[in-house]
N, C-alpha and C positions, 0 to 999 in steps of 0.2 A: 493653501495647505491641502494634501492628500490625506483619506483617513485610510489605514489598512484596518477592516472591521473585525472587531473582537469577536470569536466563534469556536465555542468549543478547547477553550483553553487557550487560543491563541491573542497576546495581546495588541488592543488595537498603539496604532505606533502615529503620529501625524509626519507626513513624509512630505517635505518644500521642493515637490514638482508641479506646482500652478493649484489649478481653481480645486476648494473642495469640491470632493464626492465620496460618494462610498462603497468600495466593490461589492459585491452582492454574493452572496455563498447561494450554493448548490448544493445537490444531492447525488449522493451515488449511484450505478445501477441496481447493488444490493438493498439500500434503503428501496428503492422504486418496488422490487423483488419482494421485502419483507412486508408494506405497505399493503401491498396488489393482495398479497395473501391472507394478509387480517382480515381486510375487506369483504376477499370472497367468501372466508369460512366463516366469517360474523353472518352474511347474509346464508350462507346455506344452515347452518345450525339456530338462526333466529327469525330469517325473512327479514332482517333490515339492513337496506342499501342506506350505509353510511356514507356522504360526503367527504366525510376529511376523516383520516385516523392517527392515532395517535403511536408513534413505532419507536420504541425503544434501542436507542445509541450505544455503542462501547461507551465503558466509563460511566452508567448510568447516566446519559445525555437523553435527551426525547428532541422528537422536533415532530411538527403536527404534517401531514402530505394531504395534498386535495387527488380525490379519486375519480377519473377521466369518467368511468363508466363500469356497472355491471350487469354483469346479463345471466340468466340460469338457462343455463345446458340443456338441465334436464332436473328431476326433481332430486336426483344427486351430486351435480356437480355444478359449480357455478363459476364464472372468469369475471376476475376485475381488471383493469386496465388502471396504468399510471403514468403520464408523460413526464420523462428525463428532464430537470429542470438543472444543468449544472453551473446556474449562475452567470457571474461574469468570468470564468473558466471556460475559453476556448478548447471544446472536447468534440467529437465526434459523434457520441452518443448522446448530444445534447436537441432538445425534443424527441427522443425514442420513446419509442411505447412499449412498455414492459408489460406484460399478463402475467398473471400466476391464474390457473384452473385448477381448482379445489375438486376432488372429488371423496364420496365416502366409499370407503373399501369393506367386505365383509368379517377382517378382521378386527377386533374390537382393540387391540394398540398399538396396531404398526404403522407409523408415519413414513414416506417414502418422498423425497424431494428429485425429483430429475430435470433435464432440461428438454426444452423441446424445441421449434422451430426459431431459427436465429438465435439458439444459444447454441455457440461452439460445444466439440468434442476435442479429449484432448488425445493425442495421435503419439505425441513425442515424451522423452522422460526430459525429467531436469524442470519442472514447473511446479512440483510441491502437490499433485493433483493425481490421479489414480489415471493409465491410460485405458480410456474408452470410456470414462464416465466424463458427464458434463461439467462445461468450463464453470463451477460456481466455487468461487474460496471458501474458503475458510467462516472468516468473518459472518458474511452474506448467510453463510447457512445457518451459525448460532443465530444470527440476527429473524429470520425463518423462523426457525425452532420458538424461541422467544415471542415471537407475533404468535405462533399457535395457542402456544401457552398458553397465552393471556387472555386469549379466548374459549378457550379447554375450560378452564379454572374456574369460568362461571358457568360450565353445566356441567354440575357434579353428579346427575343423579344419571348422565351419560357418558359413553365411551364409545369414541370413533376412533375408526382406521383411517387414514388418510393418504389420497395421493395428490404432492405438490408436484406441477408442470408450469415452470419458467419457461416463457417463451418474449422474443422479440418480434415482430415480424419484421421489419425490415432488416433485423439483425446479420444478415448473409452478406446485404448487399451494404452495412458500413463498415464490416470486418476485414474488407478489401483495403479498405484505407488507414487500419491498423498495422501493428506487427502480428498478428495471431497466425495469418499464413503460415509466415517466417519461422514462428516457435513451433509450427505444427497444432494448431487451436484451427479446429474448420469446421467450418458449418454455418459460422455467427460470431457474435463478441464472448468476452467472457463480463460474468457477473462479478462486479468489482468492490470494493472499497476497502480500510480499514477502521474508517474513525467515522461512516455513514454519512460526513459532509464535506463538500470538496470546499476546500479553503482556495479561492482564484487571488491571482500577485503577478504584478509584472514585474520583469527583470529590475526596471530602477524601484519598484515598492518591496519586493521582499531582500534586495541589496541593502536601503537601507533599514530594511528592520533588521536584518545581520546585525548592520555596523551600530546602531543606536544599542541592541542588546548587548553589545561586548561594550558599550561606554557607560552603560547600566551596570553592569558585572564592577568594572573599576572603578566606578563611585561607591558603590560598596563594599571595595575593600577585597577585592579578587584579584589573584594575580595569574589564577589557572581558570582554562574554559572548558566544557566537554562539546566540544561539536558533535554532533548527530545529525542522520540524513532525513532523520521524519521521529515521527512519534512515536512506534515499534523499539526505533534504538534506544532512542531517550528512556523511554520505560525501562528496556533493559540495563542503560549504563548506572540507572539510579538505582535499581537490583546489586550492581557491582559497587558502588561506590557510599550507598547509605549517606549519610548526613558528612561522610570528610567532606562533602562537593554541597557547595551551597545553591540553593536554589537556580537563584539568577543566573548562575557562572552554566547552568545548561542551556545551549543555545539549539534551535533545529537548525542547519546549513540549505538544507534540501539538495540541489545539485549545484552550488554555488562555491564548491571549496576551493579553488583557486583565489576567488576570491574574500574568502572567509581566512585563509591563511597571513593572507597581505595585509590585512587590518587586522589582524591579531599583532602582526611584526611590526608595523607603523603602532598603534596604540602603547605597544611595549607591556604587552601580557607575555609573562614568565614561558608558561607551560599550556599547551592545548592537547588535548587529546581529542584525535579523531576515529570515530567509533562508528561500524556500520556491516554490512552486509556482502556476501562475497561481490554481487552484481558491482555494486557502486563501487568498491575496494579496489578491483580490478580493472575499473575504466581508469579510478586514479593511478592506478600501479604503468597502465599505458599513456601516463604523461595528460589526461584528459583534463583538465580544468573544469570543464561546464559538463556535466554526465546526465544530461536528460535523455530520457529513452532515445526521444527522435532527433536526437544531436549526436548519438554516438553509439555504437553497438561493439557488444565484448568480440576481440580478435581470439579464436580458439586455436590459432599459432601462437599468440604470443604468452597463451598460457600453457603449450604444449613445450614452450620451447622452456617455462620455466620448471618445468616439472621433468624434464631433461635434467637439468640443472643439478635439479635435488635426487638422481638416480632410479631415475624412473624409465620403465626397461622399453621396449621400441613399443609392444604391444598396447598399453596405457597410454604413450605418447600417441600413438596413433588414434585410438578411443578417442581422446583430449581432443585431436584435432577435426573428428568429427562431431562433438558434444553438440545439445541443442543448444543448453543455456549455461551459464555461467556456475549457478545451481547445480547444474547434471554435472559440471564436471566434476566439484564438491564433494559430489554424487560418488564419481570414479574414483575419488582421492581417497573418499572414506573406504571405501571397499580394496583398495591395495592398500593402505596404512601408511601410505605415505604423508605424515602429517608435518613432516618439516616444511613442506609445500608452501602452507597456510602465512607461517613465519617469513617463507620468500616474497612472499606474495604482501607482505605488511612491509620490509626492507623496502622492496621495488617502492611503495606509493611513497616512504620517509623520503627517499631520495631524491624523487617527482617536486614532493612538497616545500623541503628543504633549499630547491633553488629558489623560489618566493619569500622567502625568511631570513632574507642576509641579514638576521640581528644575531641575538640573544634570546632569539624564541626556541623553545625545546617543543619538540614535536613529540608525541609519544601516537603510534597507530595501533590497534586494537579491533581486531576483527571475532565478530561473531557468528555462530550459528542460527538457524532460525526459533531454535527453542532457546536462545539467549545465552549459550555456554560459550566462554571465551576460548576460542580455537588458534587463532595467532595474534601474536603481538610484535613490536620492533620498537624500539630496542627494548630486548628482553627486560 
């Protein structure tokens, strides 16, 4: 028996593809990020080089990180180092070495986070990021901010300025083997995660934790599912759905909906709704099955061609078809008010999905924005 390891809300599932073992979870380069930074500022504000720290998760998670090494700069700035441990998750950035360099500033409360060598610059729109400031999310940064804190809070009778610098060093030279190019991220990687631990699965382990979760849902009395593409969705669809939708009956898919549809139609579940993101929405809307980054990249003709469709004037089609990302078009869509779009754009994937489903299964699609507001749906 296979165990897929419980981590972070995900449950463990025993999978009969040969001998036990246990995939091993990782860390983000955010967590490496927020780590490197407790480190440093614990050792410049107190003089002690901690070994391991303890960094606070979305979701009030904690997980402890061992710290490579720190060194003082100078009697104001200090650099810790933290090696990328992403588990049994085949990544790129796995063994990277992350720094954060802590320095005190002479302002007494201005914190300032940037990136520095082998952390990308972002160049292009349509990534959710400001262009010309460094590739660090969202996430990564509360998670930052949060590390400081908690080291703030035990010197009250002081008040520092702060400046944080992310860096990679080898960062330039694994970004080539990325998409960051591609999107216009140059310089290095970007700083990533959203839940600070990479959950690793291989295609036949997280297949069948799919299909065990929806045989889970109907022994309980389920005849509707919410597929979701990650944990982001799921959050939000339980924001929309409150307690009608029971627990269990929420499933993640991740980039597996081809096949998450097919075992919904074999098992003989009523109703599935599929809820997610323009990026994901729109590889399904191009007939895409398996939507992992590096299996498939958005066609910006075949969204220009659909925003033709819905009256959209040469000008916008043509923007469309130079967009960076999937996002930026979103971007363009919002800004000319073209919102019947969105609704084409959920049709296109029911029809994709619906030839997988020769039953009695009702599909309903539901797409979101990134602040969680439902932007299109099919069938209305």
């Amino acid at each position: 028996m296979f165990v897929y390891q419980s981590v972070d809300g995900i449950k463990e599932t025993d999978l009969p593809v040969g001998r036990k073992r246990s995939l091993r979870t990782g860390y983000t380069t955010g967590t490496c990020a927020a780590a490197a930074t407790k480190a440093a500022l614990s050792a410049l504000v107190s003089g002690n080089k901690l070994p391991k720290v303890n960094v606070s998760l979305p979701k009030d998670k904690h997980i402890v990180i061992d710290i490579a090494w720190i060194k003082f700069v100078d009697e104001r700035s200090v650099t810790a180092s933290v090696i990328k441990d992403g588990g049994d998750d085949p990544d790129v950035t796995n063994g990277a070495e992350i720094w954060s360099t802590v320095s005190l500033l002479e302002s007494s409360n201005k914190i300032m986070i940037d990136g520095g060598i082998g952390v990308g610059r972002v160049t292009k729109p349509g990534l959710g990021l400001e262009i010309g400031k460094a590739a660090i999310n969202p996430t990564p940064l509360k998670m930052i901010n949060q590390a400081i804190g908690e080291i703030l809070e035990k010197q009250q009778k002081n008040r520092y300025g702060l400046s944080i610098l992310i860096s990679v060093p080898k960062g330039e030279e694994i970004a080539k083997r990325t998409d960051n190019p591609r999107l216009g991220i140059i310089g290095g990687i970007s700083i990533l995660g959203t839940t600070g631990i990479v959950i690793p699965y291989s295609t036949a382990s997280f297949a069948a934790s799919i299909r065990q979760s929806i045989d889970v849902s109907i022994a309980m009395g389920s005849d509707s599912v919410i597929l979701t593409t990650g944990g982001r969705s799921e959050d939000f669809a339980r924001s929309i759905f409150g307690n009608s939708i029971a627990d269990h009956a929420y499933i993640q898919i991740g980039d597996f909906i081809g096949f998450s549809i097919k075992q919904c139609a074999i098992k003989k579940i009523k109703k599935a709704y599929v809820i997610g993101f323009i990026g994901k929405l729109t590889k399904m809307a191009m007939g895409v099955k398996q939507t992992h980054v590096k299996g498939s990249n958005v066609d910006m003709n075949f969204l220009a061609t659909l925003a033709n469709r819905c009256g959209a004037n040469n000008e916008l089609v043509k923007k469309i078809k130079l967009a960076n990302t999937a996002r930026h078009v979103g971007e363009l869509i919002d800004q000319s008010g073209l919102s019947m779009f969105y609704d084409v754009l959920c049709e296109e994937v029911y029809n994709h999905l619906s030839k997988d489903s020769p039953s009695d299964l009702q599909i309903k699609i539901i797409l979101l924005d990134f602040t969680g507001k439902v932007i299109g749906n099919f069938p209305n």
